[in-house]
N, C-alpha and C positions, 0 to 999 in steps of 0.2 A: 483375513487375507485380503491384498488389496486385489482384485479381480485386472486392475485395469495393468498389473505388470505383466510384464513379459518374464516369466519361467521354463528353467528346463526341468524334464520327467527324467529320473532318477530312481531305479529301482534298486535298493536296496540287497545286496548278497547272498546275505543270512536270512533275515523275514520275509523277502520279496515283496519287501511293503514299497507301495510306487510314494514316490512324494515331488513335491515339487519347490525345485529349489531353485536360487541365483547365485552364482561362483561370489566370493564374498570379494576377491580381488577386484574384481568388475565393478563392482560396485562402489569401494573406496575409490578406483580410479575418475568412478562418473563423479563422486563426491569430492573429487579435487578437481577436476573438468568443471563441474558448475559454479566452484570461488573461482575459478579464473574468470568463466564467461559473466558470473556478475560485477565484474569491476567496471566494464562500460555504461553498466545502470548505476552505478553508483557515483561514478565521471559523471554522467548526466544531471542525476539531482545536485552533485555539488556545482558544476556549472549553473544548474538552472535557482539556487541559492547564489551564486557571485553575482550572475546576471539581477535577479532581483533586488540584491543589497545597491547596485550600481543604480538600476531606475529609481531606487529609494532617495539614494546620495542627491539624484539630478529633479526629481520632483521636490523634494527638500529645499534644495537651490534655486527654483523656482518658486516655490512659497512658503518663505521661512518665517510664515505669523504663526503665533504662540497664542491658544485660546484657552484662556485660564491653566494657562503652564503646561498645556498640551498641544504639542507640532500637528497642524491638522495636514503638512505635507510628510510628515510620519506614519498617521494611520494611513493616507493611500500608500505610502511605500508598504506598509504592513499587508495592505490588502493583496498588490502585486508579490507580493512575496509568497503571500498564501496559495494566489492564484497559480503561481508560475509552478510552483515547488509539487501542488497538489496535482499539478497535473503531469510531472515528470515520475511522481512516487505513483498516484492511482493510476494514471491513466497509462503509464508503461513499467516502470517498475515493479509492481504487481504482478501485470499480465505475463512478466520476464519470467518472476518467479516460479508462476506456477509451471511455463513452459520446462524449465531448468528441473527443477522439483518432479516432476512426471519423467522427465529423459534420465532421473538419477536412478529410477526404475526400485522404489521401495515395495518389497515386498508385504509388508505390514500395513491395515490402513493407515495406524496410529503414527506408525514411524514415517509415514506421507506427511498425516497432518502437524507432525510437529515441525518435519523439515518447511515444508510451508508457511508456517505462521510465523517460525524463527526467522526467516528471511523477511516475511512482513514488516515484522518488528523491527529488524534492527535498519530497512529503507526507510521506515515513516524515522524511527528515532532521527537515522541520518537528516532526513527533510525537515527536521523542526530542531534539530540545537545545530546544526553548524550554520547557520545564518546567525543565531543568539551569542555563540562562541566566537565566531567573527568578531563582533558587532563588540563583544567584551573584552578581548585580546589584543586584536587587532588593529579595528578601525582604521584602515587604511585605503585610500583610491583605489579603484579597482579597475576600471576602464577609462575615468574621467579624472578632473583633477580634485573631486569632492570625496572627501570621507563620509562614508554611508550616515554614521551615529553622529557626530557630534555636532551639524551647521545648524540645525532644526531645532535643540531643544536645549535647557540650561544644564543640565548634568547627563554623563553617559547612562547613569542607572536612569533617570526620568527616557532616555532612548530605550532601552532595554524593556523601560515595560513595557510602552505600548506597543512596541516591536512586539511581545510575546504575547501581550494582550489580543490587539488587533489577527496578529497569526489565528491564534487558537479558537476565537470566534468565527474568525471567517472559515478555519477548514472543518472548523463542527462542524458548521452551516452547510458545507457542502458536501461534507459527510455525509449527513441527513439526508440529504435532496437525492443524492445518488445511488442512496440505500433506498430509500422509497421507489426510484424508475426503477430499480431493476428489481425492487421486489415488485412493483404491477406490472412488469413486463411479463417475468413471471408466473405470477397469478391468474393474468389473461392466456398468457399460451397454455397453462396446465387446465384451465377453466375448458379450455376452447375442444383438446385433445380429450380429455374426460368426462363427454356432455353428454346425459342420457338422453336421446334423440323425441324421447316422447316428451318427454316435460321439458327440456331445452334447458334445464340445470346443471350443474355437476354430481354426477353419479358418486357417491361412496361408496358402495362396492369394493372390494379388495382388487377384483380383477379390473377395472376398470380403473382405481389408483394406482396400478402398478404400469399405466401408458404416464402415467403424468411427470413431465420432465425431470431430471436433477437439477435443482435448484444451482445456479452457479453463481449465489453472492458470498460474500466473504464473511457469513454469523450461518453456515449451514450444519457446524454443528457446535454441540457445548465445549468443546474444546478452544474453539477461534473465539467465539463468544466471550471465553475466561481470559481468553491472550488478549482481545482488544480492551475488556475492563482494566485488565493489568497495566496493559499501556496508557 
């Protein structure tokens, strides 16, 4: 049972067994209420995917040498793209979701965390192939009078990879970096909260791990864990 929803008590006629339930209508309602309200995050990462293929096109335009058959004003567009996109998918996208995903008021934990991680998925998917899908369809000026893919490098496929190259190294990387702060954030506030005052350690104890915070990164349990391998 997810504790953190909000339920009505419901006594039952015949057993007078109390339980606790949520009207189901309600609930499909918030579950169309929350694909509505994610479309303005999803406006977002694709704007902030146009916007980046555009810096790409104009840094391009700017340094159009080819170093052993690789645009090096490609991999900074690569990098800005990474940059721009990861921060419109982590750094708000995300945070959307899980708002949305809580106010959908799942009564199950599990039917929490699959609504959450499904919405995960399919913002990061968004922030990494419709810049690549642009870039292959497309290619067309976006703000400027330069097409993102083709001034920089001798074939569109030669754009395409380091486009998806360069992406995918840089938002590991920053993947990494932002899973490490928040797990020592973590670790330090749970360390700090559960310190056995004699020895100035952390107490294992039962009672004493149960003051230690909910971890609120996104690998909290084996279920996200499987969804981010997947992806």
């Amino acid at each position: 049972v997810n504790t953190d929803a909000e339920m009505q008590v419901v006594v039952d006629d015949e057993t007078g067994e109390v339980k606790l339930e949520y009207p189901q209508w309600k609930h499909q309602a918030k579950l169309l209420g929350s694909a509505i309200f994610l479309l303005p995050c999803t406006a977002l990462i694709v704007g902030a995917g146009l916007g980046a293929l555009d810096l790409r096109a104009r840094i391009i335009n700017l340094d159009p040498r080819l170093v052993d058959g690789m645009s090096i004003g490609g991999i900074l567009g690569g990098l800005v793209t990474a940059v721009l996109v990861f921060i419109a998918v982590r750094g708000v996208g995300l945070h959307w979701a899980g708002v949305l995903t809580h106010w959908e008021n799942h009564t199950r934990r599990s039917s929490y965390q699959y609504a959450y991680n499904a919405k995960c998925f399919w913002l990061e998917t968004l922030g990494h192939l419709f810049p690549i899908i642009y870039l292959a369809l497309l290619d067309l000026p976006i703000f400027s009078r330069f097409a993102p893919a083709t001034p920089g490098s001798s074939s569109l496929m030669d754009a395409l990879t380091i486009q998806a190259t360069t992406v995918f190294l840089a938002w590991w990387m920053a993947a990494g970096i932002s899973m490490w702060w928040q797990t020592s954030r973590w670790q330090t506030l749970s360390d700090t909260r559960a310190k056995d005052e004699q020895t100035g350690k952390p107490d294992m104890s039962h009672e004493e791990q149960s003051q230690r915070p909910t971890y609120q990164g996104g690998s909290s349990t084996n279920k996200t864990m499987t969804m981010q391998l997947l992806y």
